[in-house]
C-alpha positions, 0 to 999 in steps of 0.5 A, spaced: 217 822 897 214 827 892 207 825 890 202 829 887 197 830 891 189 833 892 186 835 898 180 838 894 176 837 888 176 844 883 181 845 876 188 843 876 190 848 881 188 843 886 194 839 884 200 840 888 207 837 889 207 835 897 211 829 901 209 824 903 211 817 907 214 813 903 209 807 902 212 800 906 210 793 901 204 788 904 204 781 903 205 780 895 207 787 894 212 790 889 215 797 891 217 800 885 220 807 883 216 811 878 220 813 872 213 815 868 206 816 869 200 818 864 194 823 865 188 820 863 180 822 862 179 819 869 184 823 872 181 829 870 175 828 873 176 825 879 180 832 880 174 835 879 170 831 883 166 830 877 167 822 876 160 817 877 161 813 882 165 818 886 173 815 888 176 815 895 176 819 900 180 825 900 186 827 900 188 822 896 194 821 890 192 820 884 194 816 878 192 810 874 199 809 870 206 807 871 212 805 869 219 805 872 224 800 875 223 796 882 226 798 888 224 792 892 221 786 889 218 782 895 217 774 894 214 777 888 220 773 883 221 780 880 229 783 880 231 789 883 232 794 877 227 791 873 223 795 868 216 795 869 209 796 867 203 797 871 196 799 872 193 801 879 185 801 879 186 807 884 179 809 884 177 802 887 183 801 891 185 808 893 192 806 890 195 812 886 201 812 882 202 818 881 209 818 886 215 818 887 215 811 889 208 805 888 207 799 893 202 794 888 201 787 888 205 784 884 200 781 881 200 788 876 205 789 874 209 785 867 215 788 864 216 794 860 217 793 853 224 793 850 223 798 845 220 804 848 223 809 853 219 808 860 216 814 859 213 811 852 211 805 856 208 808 861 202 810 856 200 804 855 197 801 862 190 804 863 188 805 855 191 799 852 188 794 857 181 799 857 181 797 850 184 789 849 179 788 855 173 791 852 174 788 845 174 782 849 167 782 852 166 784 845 168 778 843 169 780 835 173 775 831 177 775 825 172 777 819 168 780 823 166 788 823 168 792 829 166 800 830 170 805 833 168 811 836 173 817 838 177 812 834 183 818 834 183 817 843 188 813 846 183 808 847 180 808 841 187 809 837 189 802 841 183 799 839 183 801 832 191 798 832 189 791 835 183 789 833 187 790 825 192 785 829 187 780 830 184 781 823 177 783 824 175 790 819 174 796 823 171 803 821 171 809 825 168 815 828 171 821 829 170 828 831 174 832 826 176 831 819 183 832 821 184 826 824 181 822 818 188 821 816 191 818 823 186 812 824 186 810 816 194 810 817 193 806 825 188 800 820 181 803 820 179 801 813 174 807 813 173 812 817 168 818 818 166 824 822 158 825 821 154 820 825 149 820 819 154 816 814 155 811 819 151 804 815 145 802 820 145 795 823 152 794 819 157 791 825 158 786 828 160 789 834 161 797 837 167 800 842 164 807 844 168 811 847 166 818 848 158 817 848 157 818 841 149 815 839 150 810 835 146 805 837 143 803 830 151 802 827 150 795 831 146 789 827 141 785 830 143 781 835 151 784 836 155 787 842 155 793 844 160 797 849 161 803 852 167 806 856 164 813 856 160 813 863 160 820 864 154 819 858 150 815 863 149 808 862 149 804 855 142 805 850 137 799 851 138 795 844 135 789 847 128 790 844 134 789 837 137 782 841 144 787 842 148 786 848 150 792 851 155 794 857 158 800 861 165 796 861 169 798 866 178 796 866 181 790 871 187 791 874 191 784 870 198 783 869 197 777 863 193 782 859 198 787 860 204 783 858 201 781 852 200 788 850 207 789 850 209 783 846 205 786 841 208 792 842 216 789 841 213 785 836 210 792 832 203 790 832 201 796 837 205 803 836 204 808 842 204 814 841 205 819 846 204 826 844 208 831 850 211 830 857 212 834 863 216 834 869 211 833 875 213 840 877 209 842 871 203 838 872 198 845 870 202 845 864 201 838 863 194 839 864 193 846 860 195 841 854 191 836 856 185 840 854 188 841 848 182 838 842 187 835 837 191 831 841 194 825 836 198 822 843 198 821 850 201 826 855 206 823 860 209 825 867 216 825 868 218 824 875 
């Protein structure tokens, strides 16, 4: 089978397109072939060699999201051909999906959603769960305030959308005024660029997602989370009684499957902005550095 495949750290020249055994399922396993996946910030950094923490041991496969259809369902319940989603903690478990074909415990995967080709579903993993996980250690609810911060990423942007779903009111911070316009129409109720027009100690709650210092946004005795560990760990806000974390995503079939229940339901919108074949993963990677991106990029297999 084909994978793409890193043997050393460095730029996107590193990636290359190799065969590979085909994986044989464990117990409570699900063999399935990949149809899409995504590239993410955490892809590009564990490529670089730049991710804390470090990863598994090289070579290795990279990949955290998938979507595609089940070869072989195990014990699993699940039927051959289904569609499905998942995401693989592929740091911690060594398990990339980026390949033709994926082994992962059933107990990540759930159904892809009925309304969007696999190639759309397959944005939705890794940024959707980082985002309904968070919001829930956050424990923001309905009437309270949330602050987003890189509220036009693929985190931020599902946060945005789902907190509005759950009825909390949410601002947003981000880079450019071009992107002002995309988070009001994603539920943001006010959105700005400039930390300085952010209130102090006005929100209930912080999702930060790219290490933006907004520290003082959170009211005494709030919540604060950030994703952005490459910004090292969350501030102090203790001395102010505000609880923080680095949030780190799970692997959790129950979380995705809600996810997509909303996306069938119209609640959440996926937004993917371009799709490459996995021989043009250095182009896929080129665009991925373009600044302003309003969507997701996908690799076709």
């Amino acid at each position: 089978m084909r994978a793409l495949h890193i043997d050393r750290f460095g730029g996107p020249e590193v990636v290359a397109v190799r065969e590979l055994p085909s994986p044989e399922p464990g117990p409570g396993e699900v063999l399935v072939r990949v149809v899409a996946s995504s590239l993410n910030p955490v892809d590009v950094k564990t490529r670089s060699g730049t991710i804390r923490g470090g990863g598994p041991a090289l070579p290795m496969t990279l990949g955290w999201d998938l979507a595609g259809v089940v070869v072989s369902p195990g014990d699993s319940g699940l039927s051959v051909g289904e569609r499905v989603i998942a995401m693989s903690a592929q740091l911690a478990a060594g398990r990339g999906t980026w390949a033709d074909l994926v082994a992962l415990p059933a107990r990540t995967l759930a159904a892809a959603p009925t309304n969007t080709s696999l190639v759309e579903a397959a944005t939705l993993p890794l940024p959707g769960l980082t985002a309904a996980q968070t919001l829930g250690w956050l424990g923001v609810s309905s009437g309270q305030r949330l602050l987003v911060t890189g509220a036009a990423g693929a985190v931020g942007g599902l946060a945005v959308q789902l907190a509005r779903a759950w009825g909390i009111t949410v601002d947003a911070l981000v880079s450019r005024s071009a992107q002002l316009e995309i988070v009001a129409d994603l539920g943001a109720q006010r959105a700005v660029t400039d930390v300085a027009e952010l209130e102090r100690r006005h929100y209930d709650a912080v999702l930060d997602t790219c290490g933006a210092p907004v520290g003082e946004a959170v009211r005494d005795g709030g919540r604060y989370a950030t994703i952005a560990s490459e910004h090292g760990d969350p501030p102090n806000l203790s001395h102010r009684g505000v609880t923080t974390t680095l949030h780190q995503v799970k692997e959790n079939a129950a979380d995705l499957a809600d996810l997509v229940k909303l996306v069938e339901t119209g609640g959440l919108r996926l937004r993917l902005d371009s799709s490459f074949p996995i021989a043009e993963v250095h182009k896929a990677f080129a665009r991925f550095e373009t600044r302003g991106l309003t969507g997701k990029i996908a690799l076709v297999f």
